[in-house]
C-alpha positions as a printed Julia matrix, in Angstrom:
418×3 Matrix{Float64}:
  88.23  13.54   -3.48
  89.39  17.1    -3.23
  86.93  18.8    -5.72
  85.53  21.73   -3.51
  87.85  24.67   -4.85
  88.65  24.39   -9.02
  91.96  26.31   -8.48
  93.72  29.45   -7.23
  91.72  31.98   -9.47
  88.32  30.41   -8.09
  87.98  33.46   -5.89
  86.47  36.58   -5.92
  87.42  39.57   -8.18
  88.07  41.94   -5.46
  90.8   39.01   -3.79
  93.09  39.54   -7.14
  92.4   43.6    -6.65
  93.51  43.94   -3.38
  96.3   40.78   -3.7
  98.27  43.28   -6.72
  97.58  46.28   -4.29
  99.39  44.98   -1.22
 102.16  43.31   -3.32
 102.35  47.29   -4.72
 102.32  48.88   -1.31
 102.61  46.45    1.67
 104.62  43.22    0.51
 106.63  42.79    3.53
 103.85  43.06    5.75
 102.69  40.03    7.96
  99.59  39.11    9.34
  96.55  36.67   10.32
  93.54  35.63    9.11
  90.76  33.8    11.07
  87.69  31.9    10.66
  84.77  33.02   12.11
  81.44  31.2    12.61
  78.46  33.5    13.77
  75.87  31.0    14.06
  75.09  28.88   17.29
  76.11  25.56   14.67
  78.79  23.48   16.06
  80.72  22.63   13.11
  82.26  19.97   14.49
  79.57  18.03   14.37
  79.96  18.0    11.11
  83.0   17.85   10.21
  86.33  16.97   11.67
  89.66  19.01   11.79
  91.58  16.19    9.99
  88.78  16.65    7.15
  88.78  20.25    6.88
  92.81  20.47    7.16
  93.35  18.09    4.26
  91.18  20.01    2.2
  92.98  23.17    3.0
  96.23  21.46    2.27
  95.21  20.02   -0.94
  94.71  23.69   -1.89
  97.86  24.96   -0.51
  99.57  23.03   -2.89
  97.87  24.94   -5.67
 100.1   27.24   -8.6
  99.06  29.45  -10.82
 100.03  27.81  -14.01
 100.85  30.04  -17.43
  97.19  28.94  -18.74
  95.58  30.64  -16.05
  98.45  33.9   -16.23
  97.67  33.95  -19.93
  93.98  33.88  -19.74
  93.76  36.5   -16.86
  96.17  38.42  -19.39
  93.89  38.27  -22.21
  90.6   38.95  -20.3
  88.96  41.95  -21.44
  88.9   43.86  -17.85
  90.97  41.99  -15.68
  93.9   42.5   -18.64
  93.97  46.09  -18.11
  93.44  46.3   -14.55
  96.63  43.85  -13.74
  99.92  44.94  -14.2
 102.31  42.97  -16.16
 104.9   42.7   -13.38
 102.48  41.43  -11.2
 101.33  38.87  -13.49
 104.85  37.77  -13.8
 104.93  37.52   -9.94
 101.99  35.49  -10.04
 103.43  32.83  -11.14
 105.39  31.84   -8.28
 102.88  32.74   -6.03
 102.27  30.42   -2.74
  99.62  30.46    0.07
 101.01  30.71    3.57
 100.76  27.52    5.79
  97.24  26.9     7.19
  96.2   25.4    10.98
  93.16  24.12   11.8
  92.12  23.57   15.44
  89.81  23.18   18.12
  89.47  26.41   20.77
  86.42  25.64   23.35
  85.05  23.03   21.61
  84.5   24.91   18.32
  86.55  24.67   14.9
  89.08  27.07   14.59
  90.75  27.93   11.27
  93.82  30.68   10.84
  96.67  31.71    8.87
  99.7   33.63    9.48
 102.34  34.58    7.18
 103.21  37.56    4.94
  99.57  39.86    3.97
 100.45  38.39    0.03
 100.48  35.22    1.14
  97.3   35.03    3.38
  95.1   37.23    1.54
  93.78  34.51   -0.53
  92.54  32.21    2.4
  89.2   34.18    2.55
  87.39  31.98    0.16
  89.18  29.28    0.45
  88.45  28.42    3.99
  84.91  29.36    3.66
  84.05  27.55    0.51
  85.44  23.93    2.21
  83.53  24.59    5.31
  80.71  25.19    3.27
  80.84  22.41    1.55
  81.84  19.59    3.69
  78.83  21.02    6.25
  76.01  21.24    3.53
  77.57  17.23    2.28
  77.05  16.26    6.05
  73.42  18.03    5.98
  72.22  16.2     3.33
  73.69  13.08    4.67
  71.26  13.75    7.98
  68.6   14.35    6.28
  68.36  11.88    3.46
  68.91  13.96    0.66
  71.14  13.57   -2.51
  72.69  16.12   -4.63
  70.42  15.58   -7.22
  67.56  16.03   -5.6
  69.25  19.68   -3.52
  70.2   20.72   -7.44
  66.92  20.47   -8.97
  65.1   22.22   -6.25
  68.02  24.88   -6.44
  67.25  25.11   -9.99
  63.23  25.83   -9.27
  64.52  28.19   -7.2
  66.7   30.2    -9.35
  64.59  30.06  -11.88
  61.73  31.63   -9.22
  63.86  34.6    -8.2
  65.09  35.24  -11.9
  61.4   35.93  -12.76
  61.1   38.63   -9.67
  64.09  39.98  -10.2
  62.99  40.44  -14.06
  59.67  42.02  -12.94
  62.29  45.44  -12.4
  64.65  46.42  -14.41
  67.28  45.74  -11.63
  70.77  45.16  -12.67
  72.51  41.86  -10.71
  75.54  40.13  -10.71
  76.15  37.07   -8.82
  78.48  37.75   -5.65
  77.55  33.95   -4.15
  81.51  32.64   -4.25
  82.25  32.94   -0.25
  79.02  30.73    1.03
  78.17  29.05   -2.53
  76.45  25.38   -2.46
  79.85  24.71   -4.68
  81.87  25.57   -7.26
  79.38  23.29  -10.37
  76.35  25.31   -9.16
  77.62  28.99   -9.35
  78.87  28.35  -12.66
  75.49  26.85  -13.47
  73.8   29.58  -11.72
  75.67  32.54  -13.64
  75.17  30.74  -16.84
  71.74  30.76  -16.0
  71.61  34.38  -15.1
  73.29  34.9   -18.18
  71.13  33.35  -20.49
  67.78  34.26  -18.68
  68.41  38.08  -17.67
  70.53  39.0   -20.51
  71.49  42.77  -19.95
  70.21  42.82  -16.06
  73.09  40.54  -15.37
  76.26  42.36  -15.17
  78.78  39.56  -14.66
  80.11  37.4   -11.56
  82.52  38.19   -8.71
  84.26  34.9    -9.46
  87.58  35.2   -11.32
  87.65  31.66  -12.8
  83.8   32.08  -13.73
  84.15  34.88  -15.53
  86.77  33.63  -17.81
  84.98  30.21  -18.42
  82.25  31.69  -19.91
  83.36  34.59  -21.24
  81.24  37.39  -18.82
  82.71  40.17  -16.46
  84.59  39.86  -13.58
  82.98  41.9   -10.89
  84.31  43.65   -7.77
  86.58  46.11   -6.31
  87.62  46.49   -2.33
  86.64  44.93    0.91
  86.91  45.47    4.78
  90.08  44.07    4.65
  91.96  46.87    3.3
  91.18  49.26    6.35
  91.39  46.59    8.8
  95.07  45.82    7.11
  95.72  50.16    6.7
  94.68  50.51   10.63
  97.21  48.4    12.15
 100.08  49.27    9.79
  99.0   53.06   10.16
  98.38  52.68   13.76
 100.38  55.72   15.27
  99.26  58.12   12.35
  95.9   57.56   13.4
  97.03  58.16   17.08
  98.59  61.31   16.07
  95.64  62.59   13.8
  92.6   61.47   16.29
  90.77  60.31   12.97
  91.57  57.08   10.86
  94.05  58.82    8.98
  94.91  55.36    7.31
  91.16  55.2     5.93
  91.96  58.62    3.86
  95.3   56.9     2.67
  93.65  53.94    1.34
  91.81  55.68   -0.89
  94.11  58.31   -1.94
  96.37  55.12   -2.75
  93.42  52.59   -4.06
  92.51  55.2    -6.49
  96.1   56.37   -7.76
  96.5   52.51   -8.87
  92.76  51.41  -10.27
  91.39  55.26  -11.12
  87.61  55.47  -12.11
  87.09  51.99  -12.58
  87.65  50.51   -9.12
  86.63  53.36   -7.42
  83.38  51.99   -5.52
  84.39  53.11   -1.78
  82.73  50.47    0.97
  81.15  52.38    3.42
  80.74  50.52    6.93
  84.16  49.38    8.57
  83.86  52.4    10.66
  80.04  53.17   10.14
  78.54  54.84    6.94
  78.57  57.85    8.79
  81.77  58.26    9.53
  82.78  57.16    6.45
  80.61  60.23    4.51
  82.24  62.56    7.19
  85.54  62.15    6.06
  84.62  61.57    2.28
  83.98  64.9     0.39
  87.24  65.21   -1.01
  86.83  62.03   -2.81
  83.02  61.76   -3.63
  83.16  64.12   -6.95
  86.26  61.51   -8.24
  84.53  57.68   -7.15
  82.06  56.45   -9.17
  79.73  55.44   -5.77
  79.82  52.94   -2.64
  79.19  50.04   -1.56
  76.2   48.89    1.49
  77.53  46.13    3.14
  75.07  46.41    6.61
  72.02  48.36    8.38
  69.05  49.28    6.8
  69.79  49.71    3.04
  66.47  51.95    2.61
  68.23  54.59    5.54
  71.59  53.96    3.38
  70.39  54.99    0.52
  68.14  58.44    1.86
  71.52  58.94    3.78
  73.8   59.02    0.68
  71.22  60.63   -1.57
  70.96  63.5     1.03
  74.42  63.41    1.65
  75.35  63.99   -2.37
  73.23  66.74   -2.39
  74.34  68.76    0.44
  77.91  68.94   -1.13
  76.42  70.04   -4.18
  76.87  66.74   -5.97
  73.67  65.16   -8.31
  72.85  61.89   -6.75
  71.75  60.32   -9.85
  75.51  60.5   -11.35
  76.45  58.44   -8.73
  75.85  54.84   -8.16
  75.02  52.39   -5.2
  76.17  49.09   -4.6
  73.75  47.0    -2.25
  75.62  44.12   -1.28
  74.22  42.8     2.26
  72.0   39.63    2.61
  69.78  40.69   -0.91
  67.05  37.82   -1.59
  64.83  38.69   -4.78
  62.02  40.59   -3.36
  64.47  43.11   -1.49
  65.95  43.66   -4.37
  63.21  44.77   -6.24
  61.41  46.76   -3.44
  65.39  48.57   -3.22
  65.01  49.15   -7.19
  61.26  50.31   -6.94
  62.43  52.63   -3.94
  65.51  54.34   -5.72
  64.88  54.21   -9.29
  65.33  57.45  -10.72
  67.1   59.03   -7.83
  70.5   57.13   -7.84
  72.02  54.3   -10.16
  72.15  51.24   -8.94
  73.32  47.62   -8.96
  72.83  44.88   -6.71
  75.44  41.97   -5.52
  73.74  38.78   -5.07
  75.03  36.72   -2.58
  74.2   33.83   -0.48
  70.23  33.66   -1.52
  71.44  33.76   -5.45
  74.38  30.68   -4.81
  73.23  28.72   -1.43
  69.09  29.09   -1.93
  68.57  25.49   -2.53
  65.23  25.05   -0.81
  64.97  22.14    2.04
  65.11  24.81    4.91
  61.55  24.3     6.83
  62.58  21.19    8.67
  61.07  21.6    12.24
  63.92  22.09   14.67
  66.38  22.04   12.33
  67.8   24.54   10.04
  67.47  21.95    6.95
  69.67  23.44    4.25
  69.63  27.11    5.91
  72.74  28.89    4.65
  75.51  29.4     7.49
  76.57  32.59    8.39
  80.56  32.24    8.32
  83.48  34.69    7.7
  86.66  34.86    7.07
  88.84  38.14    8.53
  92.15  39.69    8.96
  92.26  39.79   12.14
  95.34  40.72   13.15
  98.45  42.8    11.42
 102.27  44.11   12.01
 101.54  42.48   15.65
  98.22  44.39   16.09
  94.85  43.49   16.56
  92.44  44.53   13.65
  88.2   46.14   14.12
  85.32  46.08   11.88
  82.81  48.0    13.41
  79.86  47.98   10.71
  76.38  49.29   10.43
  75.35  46.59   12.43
  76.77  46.29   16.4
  76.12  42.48   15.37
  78.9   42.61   12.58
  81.57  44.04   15.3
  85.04  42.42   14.85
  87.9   42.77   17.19
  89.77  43.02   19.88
  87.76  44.78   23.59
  90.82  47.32   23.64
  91.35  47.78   20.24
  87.27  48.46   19.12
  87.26  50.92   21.94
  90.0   52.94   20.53
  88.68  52.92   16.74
  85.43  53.9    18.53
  87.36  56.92   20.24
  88.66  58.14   16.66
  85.76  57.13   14.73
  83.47  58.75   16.74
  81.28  55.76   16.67
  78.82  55.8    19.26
  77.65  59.17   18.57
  75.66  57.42   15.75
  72.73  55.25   15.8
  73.51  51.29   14.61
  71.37  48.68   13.95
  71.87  45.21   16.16
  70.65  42.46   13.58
  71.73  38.68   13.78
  73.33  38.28   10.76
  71.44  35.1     8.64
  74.07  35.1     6.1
C-alpha cells in the first residue's frame, strides 16, 4: 500500500519557492541529488532496495492535477507568491527518474536529471525512508501504531504546555523526518487549536491548504550549493563566493520583503555576515540552521548594531534540532533584543516516545538528508556551523574553504541527532 507521501504538494513550502525560482533562472540546468544517512544505522536492515524503489516509483508517477493548481492559486500567501505562468507550467510537471542502490553495503538513493525536475526528491526520499524504517522498528519491538500515536499525542501535548509557558512563536517544520504524513496533520491541527496565535502555520504545502493555516518557509542550502557550481569560474575570478551575493540579489528581485529570510551557514555564519551589509537593511532577518544558537544570536545582535542597524527590527529564525525546553530558554534569552520565531522540526513531528530501550535506539529519530550534491558536472559543499554538517567533495570543500575563508573561524564539531 503506497500511502507514505499524500501527493506532489506534500512538501515543504520552501521546495515550491525555490522549484518557481530555478524554472525562472536556471531551467536548463542539470544535476544530482543524493541520500545521505549520518547515523551508524544500517538501513538495510530494515528495509530493502526493491521496497524503498517501489515507493519512490509510485511517487514518480505523481501529477499535479487542476484541484491542487487551483487551490495553490487561491491560497491566501502562496497565491501571490506564485506566478501564474508557473502555475500553468505546473501542470505538466514530472520528477526525474529515481535509482536506488547498494554502495558498501549501505542504501544508496540519487537522482539525476534537469535541477526542475530533481528538486522535489528532497522530501520525498526522506519521508519513505522514514517511514518504512520507523514500520520495521515497531515491528522489532512489538509495538503498534496505536500504541506509538497515543504516546506521540502525550507527548505533544507535554511540549505544547512548555512551549506555552513563553510567549514563543512556532510553526511546525517536521515534514523531512515526520513519523508520517496522518500525524503532522494531526500535530499542526493540534498546534493550531492549543497555541492559537503562538503557532504561525506549517512548512507543509498540502497541510496548510487542508486546514486552512499558513504555509511557512523561504530558502535552503540548496540554492548556494546549486549557484556555486553553475557560478563556479565567477567565484574563481572574484576569490569570494560571488554566486552567494547573486542569489540574493536575484532571490530578492523575485519574492521582495516577504521571502527575504537569508540562511546563514552554507559557508559559516561568519562569512555569511561578512559579505551581507548591503543586504541586511532590505531582508527581514536569517535563518540558524547549526552551532550554538545562543553564540548565533549575540553574533547577529552585535553584528546589527555595528552597521548601525536596531536589532530588534530584525528577526531570527532558529531552525536546528529545537526540542521544547530550548526553545523557551532561546525565547527567555532573546526576548526583547531581537524578534523571533522558531521552526520545529524533528522533536515537534518524530517525538513519539519509546526511545530508552537499552542498546537500542527504540523509536530515536534518524538523522538523514537529502542534498544536491552535484551540478553542471561539478561537485557541490555545505560547510555549516558545524564541521559535523560538512558536505562535499575533498577537492571541492578545500577550495570553498580557500574563498570562504573558512578556517579562520571557530566551528563547532557536534554529531548531528537529527
Amino acid at each position: 500500500m503506497f500511502d507514505i507521501v499524500k501527493n506532489l504538494l506534500d512538501t515543504d513550502k520552501y521546495k515550491l519557492m525555490m522549484l518557481q525560482f530555478i524554472w525562472l533562472h536556471q531551467r536548463k540546468r542539470r544535476g544530482r541529488f543524493t541520500f545521505k544517512n549520518r547515523t551508524d544505522v544500517n538501513l538495510l536492515d530494515f528495509m530493502t532496495i526493491e521496497q524503498v524503489q517501489a515507493e519512490l516509483d509510485h511517487i514518480k508517477q505523481m501529477t499535479m492535477t487542476d484541484e491542487m493548481i487551483e487551490r495553490l492559486r487561491n491560497h491566501p500567501t502562496l497565491g501571490r507568491q506564485l506566478q501564474p505562468a508557473f502555475l500553468t507550467w505546473l501542470k505538466s510537471y514530472k520528477l526525474s527518474d529515481i535509482h536506488v542502490g547498494v554502495v558498501k553495503g549501505k542504501l544508496a538513493i540519487h537522482a539525476r536529471g534537469k535541477w526542475t525536475a530533481i528538486t522535489m526528491w528532497e522530501t520525498f526520499i526522506m519521508n519513505v525512508v522514514n517511514r518504512l524504517y520507523f514500520r520495521a522498528k515497531c515491528t522489532e519491538l512489538g509495538l503498534t501504531e496505536e500504541e506509538v500515536l497515543a504516546s506521540g499525542r502525550d507527548k505533544l501535548i507535554e511540549n505544547i504546555e512548555i512551549v506555552m509557558e513563553s510567549d514563543a512563536i512556532v510553526s511546525d517544520f517536521s515534514t523531512r523526518r515526520r513519523w508520517s504524513y496522518e500525524w503532522q496533520r494531526e500535530v499542526a491541527a493540534t498546534c493550531t487549536a492549543k497555541i492559537g496565535a503562538q503557532f504561525t502555520g506549517t512548512s507543509n504545502i498540502w497541510i496548510a491548504i487542508e486546514l486552512g493555516i499558513d504555509a511557512i518557509g523561504t530558502i535552503a542550502h540548496e540554492m548556494d550549493m546549486g549557484y556555486q557550481g553553475i557560478y563556479h569560474k565567477e567565484d574563481d575570478a572574484a576569490g569570494y563566493m560571488y554566486s552567494h551575493e547573486l542569489l540574493l540579489e536575484q532571490w530578492f528581485a523575485l519574492y521582495g520583503t516577504i521571502l527575504s529570510i537569508a540562511l546563514s551557514d552554507t559557508y559559516g555564519s561568519d562569512y555569511f555576515l561578512e559579505h551581507f551589509e548591503a543586504f541586511a537593511k532590505k531582508w527581514i532577518g536569517t535563518r540558524h540552521d547549526s552551532g550554538d544558537p545562543f553564540a548565533y544570536g549575540e553574533k547577529v545582535i552585535a553584528y546589527y548594531e555595528s552597521i548601525g542597524i536596531d536589532p530588534k527590527t530584525k528577526l531570527i529564525v532558529f531552525s536546528d534540532g529545537l526540542d521544547a525546553r530550548l526553545i523557551v530558554k532561546l525565547n527567555a534569552h532573546f526576548r526583547g533584543r531581537i524578534k523571533l520565531a522558531f521552526g520545529w522540526g524533528t522533536n515537534l513531528g518524530n517525538n513519539m516516545g519509546f526511545q530508552s530501550y537499552k542498546n537500542n535506539r527504540g523509536l530515536k529519530a534518524l538523522s538523514i538528508v537529502c542534498k544536491l550534491t552535484h551540478i553542471c558536472g561539478r561537485a557541490t559543499v555545505k560547510l555549516s556551523d558545524n564541521r559535523k554538517k560538512l558536505t562535499g567533495r575533498k577537492s571541492s570543500v578545500t577550495r570553498v574553504k580557500r574563498l570562504t575563508n573558512y578556517d579562520r573561524y571557530t566551528h563547532v564539531n557536534v554529531t548531528c541527532q537529527v
